[in-house]
C-alpha positions in Angstrom: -163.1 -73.2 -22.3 -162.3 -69.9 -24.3 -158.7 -68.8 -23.7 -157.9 -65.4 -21.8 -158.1 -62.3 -24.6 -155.2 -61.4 -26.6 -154.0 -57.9 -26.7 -155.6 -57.3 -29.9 -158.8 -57.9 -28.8 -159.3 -54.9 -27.8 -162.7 -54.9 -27.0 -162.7 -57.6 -24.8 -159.3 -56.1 -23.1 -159.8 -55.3 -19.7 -157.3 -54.0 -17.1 -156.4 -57.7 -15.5 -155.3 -59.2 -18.8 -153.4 -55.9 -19.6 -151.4 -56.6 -16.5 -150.1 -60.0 -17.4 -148.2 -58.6 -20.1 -146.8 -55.6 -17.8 -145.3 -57.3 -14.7 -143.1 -55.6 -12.8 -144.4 -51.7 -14.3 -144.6 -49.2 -11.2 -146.9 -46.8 -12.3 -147.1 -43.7 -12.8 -144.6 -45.0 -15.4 -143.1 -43.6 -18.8 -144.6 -44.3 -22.3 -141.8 -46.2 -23.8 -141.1 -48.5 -20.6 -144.6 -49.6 -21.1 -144.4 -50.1 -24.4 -141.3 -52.2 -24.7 -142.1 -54.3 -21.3 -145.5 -55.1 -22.8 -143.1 -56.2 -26.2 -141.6 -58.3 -24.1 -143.8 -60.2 -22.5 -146.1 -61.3 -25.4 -148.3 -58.4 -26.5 -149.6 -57.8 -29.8 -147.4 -55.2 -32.3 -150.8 -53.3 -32.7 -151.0 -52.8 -29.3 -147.6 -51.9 -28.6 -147.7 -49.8 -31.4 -151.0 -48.3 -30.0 -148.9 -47.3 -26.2 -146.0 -45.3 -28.7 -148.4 -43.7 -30.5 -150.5 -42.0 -28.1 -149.8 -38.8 -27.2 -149.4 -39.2 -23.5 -145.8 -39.6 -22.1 -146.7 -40.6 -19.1 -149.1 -43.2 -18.1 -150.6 -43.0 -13.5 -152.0 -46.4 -14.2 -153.2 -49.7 -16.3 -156.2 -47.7 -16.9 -155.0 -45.3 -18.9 -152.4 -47.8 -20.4 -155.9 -49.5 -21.4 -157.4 -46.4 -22.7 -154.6 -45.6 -24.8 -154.7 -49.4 -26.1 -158.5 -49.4 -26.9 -158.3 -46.4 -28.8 -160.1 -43.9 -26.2 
């Protein structure tokens, strides 16, 4: 059995696997609260790093928080 993707897998991210590592995130929801609450609960630097550097301030849902993460 092949564990769950990481968060820098990017590729194989999708939006369910996101969520683990944003629980309690009421979207729509500001940049750096998803940022540091995916910090916290176990997501890769990249991909935090990847939520502060996009140039949204704002995210309306774990889709765009997995745009932003993907690089899209």
């Amino acid at each position: 059995m092949n564990p769950p993707p990481h968060l820098s897998d990017f590729g194989d991210l999708d939006t369910a696997t996101l969520m683990r590592h944003l629980p309690g995130v009421a979207f729509p929801a500001d940049k750096e609260q998803v940022a540091s609450t995916a910090e916290k609960h176990g997501a890769s630097q990249e991909a935090v790093q990847r939520i502060r550097e996009t140039s949204r301030q704002r995210f309306n849902g774990p889709e765009e928080v997995l745009q932003a993460v993907q690089g899209h």
